[in-house]
TORLO-398772 format. One line per field, with one value per residue: residue in one letter; residue number from 1; y, z, x of N, C-alpha, C in turn. Coordinates in steps of 0.2 Angstrom, whole numbers. Layout:
REM TORLO-398772
bafi <- A,... $
nuke <- NUM,... $
n_north <- Y,... $
n_up <- Z,... $
n_east <- X,... $
ca_north <- Y,... $
ca_up <- Z,... $
ca_east <- X,... $
c_north <- Y,... $
c_up <- Z,... $
c_east <- X,... $
END
This chain:
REM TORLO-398772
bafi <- X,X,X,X,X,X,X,X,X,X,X,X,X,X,X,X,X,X,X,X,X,X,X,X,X,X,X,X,X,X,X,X,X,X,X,X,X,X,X,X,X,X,X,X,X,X,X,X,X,X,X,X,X,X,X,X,X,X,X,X,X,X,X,X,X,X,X,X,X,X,X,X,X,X,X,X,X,X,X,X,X,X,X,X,X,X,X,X,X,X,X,X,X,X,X,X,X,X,X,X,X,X,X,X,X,X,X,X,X,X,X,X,X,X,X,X,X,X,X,X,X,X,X,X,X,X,X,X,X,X,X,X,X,X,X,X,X,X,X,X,X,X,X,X,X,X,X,X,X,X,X,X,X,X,X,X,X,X,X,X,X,X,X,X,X,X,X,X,X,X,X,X,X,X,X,X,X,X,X,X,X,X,X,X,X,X,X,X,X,X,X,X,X,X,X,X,X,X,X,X,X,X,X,X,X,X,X,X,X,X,X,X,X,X,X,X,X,X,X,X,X,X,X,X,X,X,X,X,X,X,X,X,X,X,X,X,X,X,X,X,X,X,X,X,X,X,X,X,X,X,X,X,X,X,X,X,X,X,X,X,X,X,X,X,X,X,X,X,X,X,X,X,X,X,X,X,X,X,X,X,X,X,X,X,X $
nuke <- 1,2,3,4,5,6,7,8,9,10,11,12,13,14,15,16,17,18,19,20,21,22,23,24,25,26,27,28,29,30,31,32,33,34,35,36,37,38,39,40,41,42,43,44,45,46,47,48,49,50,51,52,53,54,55,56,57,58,59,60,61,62,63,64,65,66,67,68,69,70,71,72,73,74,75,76,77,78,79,80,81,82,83,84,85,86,87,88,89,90,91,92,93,94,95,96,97,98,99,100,101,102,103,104,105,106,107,108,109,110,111,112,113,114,115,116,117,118,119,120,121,122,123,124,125,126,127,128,129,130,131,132,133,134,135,136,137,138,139,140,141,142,143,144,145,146,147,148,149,150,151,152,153,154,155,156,157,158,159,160,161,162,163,164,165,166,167,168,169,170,171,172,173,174,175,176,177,178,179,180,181,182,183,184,185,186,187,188,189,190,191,192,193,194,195,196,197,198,199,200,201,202,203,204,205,206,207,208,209,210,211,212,213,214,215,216,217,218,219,220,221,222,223,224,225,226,227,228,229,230,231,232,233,234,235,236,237,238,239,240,241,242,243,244,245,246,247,248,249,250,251,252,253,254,255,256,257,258,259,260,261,262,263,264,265,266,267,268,269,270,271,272,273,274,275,276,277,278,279,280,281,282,283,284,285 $
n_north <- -155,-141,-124,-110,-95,-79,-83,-79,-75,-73,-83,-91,-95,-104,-114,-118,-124,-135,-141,-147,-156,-166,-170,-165,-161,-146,-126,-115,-97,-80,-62,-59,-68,-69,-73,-86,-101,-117,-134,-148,-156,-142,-131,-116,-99,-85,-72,-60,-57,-45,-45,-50,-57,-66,-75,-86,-96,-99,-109,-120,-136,-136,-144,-138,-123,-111,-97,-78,-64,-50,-37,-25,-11,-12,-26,-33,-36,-41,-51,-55,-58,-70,-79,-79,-85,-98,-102,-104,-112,-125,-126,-135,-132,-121,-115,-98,-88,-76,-65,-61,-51,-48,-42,-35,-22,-19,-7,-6,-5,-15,-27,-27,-29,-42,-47,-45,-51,-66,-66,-66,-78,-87,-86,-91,-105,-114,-127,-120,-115,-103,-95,-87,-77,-72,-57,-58,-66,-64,-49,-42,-43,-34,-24,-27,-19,-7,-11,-16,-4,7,-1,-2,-2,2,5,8,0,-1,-7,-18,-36,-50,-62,-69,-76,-86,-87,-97,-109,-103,-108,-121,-126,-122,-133,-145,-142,-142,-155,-166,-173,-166,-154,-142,-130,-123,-112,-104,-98,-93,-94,-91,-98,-91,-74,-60,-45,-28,-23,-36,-43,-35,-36,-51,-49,-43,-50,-63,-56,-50,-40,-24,-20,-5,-1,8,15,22,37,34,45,50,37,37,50,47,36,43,53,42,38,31,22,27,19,10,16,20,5,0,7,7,-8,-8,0,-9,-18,-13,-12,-24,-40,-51,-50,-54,-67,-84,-98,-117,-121,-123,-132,-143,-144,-149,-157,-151,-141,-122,-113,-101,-86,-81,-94,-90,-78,-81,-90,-79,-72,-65,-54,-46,-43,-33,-38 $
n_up <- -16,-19,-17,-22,-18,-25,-33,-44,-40,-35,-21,-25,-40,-38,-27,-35,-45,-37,-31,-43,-47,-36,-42,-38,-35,-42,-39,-46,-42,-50,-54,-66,-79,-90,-85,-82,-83,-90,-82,-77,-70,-63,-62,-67,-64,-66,-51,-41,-23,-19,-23,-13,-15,-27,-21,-17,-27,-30,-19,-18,-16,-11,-2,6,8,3,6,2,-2,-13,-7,1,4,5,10,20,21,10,12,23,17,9,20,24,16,15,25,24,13,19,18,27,32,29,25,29,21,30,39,46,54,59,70,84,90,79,71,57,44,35,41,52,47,44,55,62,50,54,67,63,58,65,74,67,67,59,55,54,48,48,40,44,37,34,26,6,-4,-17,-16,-23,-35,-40,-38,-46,-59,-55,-48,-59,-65,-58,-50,-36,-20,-9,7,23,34,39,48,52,52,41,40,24,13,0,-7,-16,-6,3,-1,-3,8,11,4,8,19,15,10,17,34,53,52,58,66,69,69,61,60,46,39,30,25,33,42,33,34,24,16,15,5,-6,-7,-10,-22,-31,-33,-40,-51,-54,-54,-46,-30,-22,-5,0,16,19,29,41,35,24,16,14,9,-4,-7,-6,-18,-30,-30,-21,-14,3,16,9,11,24,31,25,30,45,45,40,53,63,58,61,73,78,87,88,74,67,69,67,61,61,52,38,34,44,38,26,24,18,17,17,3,-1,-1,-11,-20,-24,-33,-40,-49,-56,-62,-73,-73,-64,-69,-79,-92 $
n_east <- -111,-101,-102,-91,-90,-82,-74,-67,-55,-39,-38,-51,-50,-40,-46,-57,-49,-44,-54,-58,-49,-51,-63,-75,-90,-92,-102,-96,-96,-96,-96,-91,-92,-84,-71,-71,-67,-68,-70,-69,-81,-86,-97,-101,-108,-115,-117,-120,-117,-125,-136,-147,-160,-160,-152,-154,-157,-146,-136,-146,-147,-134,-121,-111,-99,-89,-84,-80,-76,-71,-62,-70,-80,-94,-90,-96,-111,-113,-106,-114,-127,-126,-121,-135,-143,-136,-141,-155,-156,-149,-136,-123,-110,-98,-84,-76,-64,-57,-47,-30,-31,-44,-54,-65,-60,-52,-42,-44,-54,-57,-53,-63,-74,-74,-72,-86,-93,-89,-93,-108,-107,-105,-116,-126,-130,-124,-110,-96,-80,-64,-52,-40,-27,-13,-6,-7,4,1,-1,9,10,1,9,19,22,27,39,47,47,53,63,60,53,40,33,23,27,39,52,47,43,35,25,22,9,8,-7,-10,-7,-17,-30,-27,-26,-41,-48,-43,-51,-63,-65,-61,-64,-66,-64,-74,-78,-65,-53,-41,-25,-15,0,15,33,41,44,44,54,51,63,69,59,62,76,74,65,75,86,80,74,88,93,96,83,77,71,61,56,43,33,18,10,15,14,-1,-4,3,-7,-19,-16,-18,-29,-36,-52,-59,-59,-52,-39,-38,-39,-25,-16,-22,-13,-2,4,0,9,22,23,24,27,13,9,20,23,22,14,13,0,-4,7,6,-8,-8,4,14,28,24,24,38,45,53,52,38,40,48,41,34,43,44,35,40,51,44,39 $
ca_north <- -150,-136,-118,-109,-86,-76,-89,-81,-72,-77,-90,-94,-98,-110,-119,-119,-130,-141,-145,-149,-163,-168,-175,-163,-156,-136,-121,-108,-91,-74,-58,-60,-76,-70,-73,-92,-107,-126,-138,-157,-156,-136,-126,-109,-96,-78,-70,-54,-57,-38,-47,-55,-58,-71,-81,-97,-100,-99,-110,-124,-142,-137,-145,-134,-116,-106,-89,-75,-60,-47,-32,-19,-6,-14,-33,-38,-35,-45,-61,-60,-60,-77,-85,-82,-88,-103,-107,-106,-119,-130,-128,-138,-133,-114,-110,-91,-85,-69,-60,-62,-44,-48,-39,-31,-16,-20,0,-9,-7,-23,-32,-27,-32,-49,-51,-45,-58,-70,-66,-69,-86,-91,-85,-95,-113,-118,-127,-115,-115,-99,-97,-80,-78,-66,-55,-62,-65,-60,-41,-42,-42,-26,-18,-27,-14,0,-12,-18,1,8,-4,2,-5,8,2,11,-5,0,-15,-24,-42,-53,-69,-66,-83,-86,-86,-104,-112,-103,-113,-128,-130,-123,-137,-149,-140,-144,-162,-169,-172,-163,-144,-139,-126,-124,-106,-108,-95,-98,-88,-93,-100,-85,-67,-56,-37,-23,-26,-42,-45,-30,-40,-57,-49,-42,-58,-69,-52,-50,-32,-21,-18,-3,-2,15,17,30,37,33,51,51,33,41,54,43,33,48,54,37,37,25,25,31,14,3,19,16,-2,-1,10,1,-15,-6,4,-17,-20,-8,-14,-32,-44,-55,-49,-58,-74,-88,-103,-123,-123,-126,-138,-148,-148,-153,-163,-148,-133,-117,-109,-97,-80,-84,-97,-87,-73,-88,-91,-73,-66,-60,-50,-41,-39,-28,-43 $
ca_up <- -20,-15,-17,-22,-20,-26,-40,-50,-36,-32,-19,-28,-44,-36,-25,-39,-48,-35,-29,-49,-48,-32,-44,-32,-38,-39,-42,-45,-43,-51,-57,-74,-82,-97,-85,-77,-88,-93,-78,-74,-62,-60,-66,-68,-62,-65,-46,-35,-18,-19,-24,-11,-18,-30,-19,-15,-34,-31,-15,-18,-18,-10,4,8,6,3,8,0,-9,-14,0,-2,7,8,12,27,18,4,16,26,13,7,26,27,9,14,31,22,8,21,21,30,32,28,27,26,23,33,40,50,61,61,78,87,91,73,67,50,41,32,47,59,45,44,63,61,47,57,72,60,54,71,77,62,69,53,55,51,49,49,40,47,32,34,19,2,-9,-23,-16,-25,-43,-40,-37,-51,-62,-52,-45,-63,-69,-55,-46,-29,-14,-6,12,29,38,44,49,52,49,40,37,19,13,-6,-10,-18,0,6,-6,-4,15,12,0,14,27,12,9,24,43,58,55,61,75,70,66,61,55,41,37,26,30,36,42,31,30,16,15,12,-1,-12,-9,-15,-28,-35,-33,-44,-56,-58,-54,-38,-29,-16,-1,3,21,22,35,37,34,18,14,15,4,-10,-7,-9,-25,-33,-28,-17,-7,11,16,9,15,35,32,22,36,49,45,40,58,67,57,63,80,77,90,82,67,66,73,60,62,57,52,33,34,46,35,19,22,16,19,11,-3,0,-6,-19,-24,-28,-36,-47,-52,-58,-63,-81,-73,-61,-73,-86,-98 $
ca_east <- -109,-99,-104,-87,-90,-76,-73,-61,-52,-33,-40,-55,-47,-36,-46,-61,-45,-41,-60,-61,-44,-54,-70,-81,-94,-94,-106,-91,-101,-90,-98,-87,-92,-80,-67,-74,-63,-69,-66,-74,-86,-88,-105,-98,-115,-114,-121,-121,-121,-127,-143,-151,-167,-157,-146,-157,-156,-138,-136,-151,-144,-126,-121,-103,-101,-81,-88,-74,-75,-65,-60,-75,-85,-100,-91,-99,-117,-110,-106,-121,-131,-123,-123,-142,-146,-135,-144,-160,-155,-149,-127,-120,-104,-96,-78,-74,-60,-56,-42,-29,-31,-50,-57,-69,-55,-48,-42,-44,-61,-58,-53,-68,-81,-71,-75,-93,-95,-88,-100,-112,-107,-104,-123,-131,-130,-124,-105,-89,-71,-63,-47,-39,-21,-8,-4,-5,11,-2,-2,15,8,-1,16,25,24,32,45,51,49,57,66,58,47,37,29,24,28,46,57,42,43,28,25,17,7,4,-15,-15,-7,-23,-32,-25,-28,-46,-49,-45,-56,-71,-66,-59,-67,-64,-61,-80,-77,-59,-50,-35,-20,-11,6,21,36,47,43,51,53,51,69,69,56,66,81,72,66,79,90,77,73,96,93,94,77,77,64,58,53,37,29,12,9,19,9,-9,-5,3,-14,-24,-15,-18,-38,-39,-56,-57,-61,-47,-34,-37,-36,-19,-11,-20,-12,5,3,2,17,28,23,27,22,8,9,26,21,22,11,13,-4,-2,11,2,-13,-5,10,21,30,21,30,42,42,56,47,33,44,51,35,30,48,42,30,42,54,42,40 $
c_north <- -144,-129,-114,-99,-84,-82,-88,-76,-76,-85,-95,-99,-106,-115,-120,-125,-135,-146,-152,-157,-167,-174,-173,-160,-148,-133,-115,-103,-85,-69,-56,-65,-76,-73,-81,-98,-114,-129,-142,-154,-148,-132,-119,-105,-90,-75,-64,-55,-52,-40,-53,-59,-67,-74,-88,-100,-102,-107,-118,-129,-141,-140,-142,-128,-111,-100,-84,-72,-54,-41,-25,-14,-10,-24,-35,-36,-41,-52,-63,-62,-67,-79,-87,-83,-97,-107,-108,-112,-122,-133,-133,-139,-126,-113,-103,-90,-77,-66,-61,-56,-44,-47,-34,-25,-15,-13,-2,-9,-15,-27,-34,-32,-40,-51,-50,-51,-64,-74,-71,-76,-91,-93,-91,-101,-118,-121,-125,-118,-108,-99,-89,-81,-72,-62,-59,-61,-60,-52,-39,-40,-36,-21,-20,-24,-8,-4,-14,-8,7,6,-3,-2,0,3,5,5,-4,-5,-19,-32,-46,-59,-70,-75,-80,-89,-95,-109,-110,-109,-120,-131,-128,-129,-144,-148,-143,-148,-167,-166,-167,-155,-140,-136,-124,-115,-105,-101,-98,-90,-92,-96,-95,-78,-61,-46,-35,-24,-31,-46,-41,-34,-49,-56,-48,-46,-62,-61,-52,-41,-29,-18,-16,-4,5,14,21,28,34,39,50,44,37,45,52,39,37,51,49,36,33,28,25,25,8,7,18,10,-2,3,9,-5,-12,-2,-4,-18,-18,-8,-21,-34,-48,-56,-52,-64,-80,-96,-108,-127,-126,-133,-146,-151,-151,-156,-160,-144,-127,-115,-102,-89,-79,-88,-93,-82,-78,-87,-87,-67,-63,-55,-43,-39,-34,-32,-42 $
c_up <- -16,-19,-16,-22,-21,-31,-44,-47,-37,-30,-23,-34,-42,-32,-28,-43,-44,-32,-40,-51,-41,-36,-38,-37,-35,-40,-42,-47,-45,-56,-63,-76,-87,-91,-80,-85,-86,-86,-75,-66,-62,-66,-63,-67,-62,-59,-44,-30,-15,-17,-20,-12,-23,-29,-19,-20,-33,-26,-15,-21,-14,-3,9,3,7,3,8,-2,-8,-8,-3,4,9,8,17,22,13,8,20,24,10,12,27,21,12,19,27,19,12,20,25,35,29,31,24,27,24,34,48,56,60,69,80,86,86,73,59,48,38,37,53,55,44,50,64,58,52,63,70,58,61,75,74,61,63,54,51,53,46,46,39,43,34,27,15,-2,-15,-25,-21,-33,-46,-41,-42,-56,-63,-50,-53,-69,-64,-51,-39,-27,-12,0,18,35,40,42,49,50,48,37,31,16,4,-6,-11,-11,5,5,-5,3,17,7,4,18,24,12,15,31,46,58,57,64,73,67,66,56,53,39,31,30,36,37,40,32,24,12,10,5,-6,-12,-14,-21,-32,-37,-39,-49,-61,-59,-46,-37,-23,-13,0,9,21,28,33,35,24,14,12,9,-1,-10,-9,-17,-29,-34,-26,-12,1,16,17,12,23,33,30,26,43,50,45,49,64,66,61,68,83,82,87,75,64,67,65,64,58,55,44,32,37,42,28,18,22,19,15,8,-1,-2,-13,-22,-26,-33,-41,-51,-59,-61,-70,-78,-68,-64,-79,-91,-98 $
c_east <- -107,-97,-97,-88,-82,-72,-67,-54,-44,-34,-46,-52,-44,-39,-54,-57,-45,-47,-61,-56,-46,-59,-74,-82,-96,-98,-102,-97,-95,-97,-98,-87,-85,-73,-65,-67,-64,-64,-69,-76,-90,-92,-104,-108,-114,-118,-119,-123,-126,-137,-148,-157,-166,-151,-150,-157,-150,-136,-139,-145,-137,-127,-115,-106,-91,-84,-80,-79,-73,-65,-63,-78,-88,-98,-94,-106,-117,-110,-112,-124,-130,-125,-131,-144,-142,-138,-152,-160,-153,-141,-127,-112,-102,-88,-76,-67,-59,-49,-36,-30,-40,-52,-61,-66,-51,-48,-43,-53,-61,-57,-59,-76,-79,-74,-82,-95,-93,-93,-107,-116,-108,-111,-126,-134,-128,-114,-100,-84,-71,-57,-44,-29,-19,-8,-2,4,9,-1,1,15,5,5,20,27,31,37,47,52,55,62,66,51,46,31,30,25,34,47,53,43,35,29,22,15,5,-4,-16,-13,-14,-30,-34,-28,-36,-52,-50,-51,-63,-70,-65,-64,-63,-61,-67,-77,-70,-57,-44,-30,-16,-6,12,23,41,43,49,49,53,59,72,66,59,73,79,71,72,83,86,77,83,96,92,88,78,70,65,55,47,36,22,9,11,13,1,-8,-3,-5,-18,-23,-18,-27,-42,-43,-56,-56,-53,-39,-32,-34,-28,-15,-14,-14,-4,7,6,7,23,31,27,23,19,9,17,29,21,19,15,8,-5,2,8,-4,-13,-2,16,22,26,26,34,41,47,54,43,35,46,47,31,35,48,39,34,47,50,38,33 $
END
């Protein structure tokens, strides 16, 4: 039985589906049960990792653990409290998924407590896999509002190029790491097919919406203070001009792996593909 956090997350969702067309047995955990949906195999559990006191309830009987959840202040609290509820009950096996800029020297808050969790997972003699994704496609639906009301991208990444990966490809290949052999010990980046610019995703969209879609350049200066207007906490501001700051720099952050395709058979979906997918929603609809 495998112990699914972040359940009704982007990746969760998805790979709580594809464990359920597997015939593996789940214990989806989500803090929103309204928001959990009917699926063979899978016992939906309303939990807090907040509350450690009431994780062994959660964990007893699993023998696999998808270790996620959403990008918070207090996440690395949040995951450790998982990892050593799961080494108690007797895991056997923990894929997290983290970050691709996870580091020691990360200027990203969310990216260092990604690398601390990870320390963690690694210390706890319990076996990981590690799956370290570029930026989601997902992000995009956040923004679909303003780009079908204004027609406009806003991002401090420059020219930057990124290889952006849709969510359920994340999914899909940590879906293997749970049912298949041999990914113990493995950490492995996963990116899309292509690295594109802000640019480019405002031309893609616009292409599949039948309407022009500019990109705005900001500074990060000019960034930060549209984040601050908005009230975004302090927290997710560094990390969101960290990560735009890498960008701008390129290098790495422009590297495009074959680690998907190698683990599935396929190529990962595109970002027009994903745009197809979702063009009511950037149109206004």
């Amino acid at each position: 039985m495998i112990v699914v956090t972040g359940a009704t997350g982007h990746i969760g969702t998805e790979l709580v589906r594809l464990l359920s067309a597997k015939n593996v047995s789940v214990r989806a955990v989500t803090r929103d049960p309204d928001r959990a949906r009917p699926l063979r195999g899978v016992d939906w559990v309303q939990g807090d990792l907040a509350d450690a006191d009431s994780l062994p309830g959660l964990f007893r009987g699993a023998s696999q653990m998808f270790l996620l959840t959403s990008n918070s202040e207090d996440m690395r609290a949040l995951q450790v409290n998982a990892i050593r509820a799961a080494r108690t009950a007797g895991v056997t096996h923990v894929v997290k998924g983290s970050a691709l800029g996870a580091s020691d020297h990360s200027k990203s808050p969310i990216g260092k407590a990604h690398y601390e969790v990870e320390k963690v997972l690694e210390e706890s003699s319990i076996p990981w896999t590690i799956l370290r994704p570029h930026v989601f496609m997902q992000n995009f639906l956040d923004l679909a509002p303003t780009i079908a009301r204004e027609g406009r991208i806003r991002s401090a990444s420059g020219e930057g190029k990124i290889p952006f990966i849709d969510a359920r490809d994340i999914a899909a290949v940590a879906a293997v790491a749970l049912t298949a052999p041999g990914h113990e010990g493995k950490k492995y980046v996963l990116t899309g097919p292509e690295a594109l610019g802000y640019g480019d995703v405002a031309r893609i969209i616009g292409k599949v919406v039948g309407r022009p879609v500019e990109y705005t350049a900001e500074s990060l200066e000019e960034a930060r203070e549209r984040l601050v207007r908005a009230g975004a906490p302090l927290w997710a501001i560094e990390s969101t001009l960290a990560l735009a700051a890498y960008q701008r720099a390129g290098g790495p952050t422009a590297e495009i792996t074959k680690t998907v395709e190698e683990t599935l058979g396929r190529p990962p979906r595109t970002l027009a593909q994903f745009v197809q997918g979702y063009a009511s929603m950037f149109r206004g609809q």
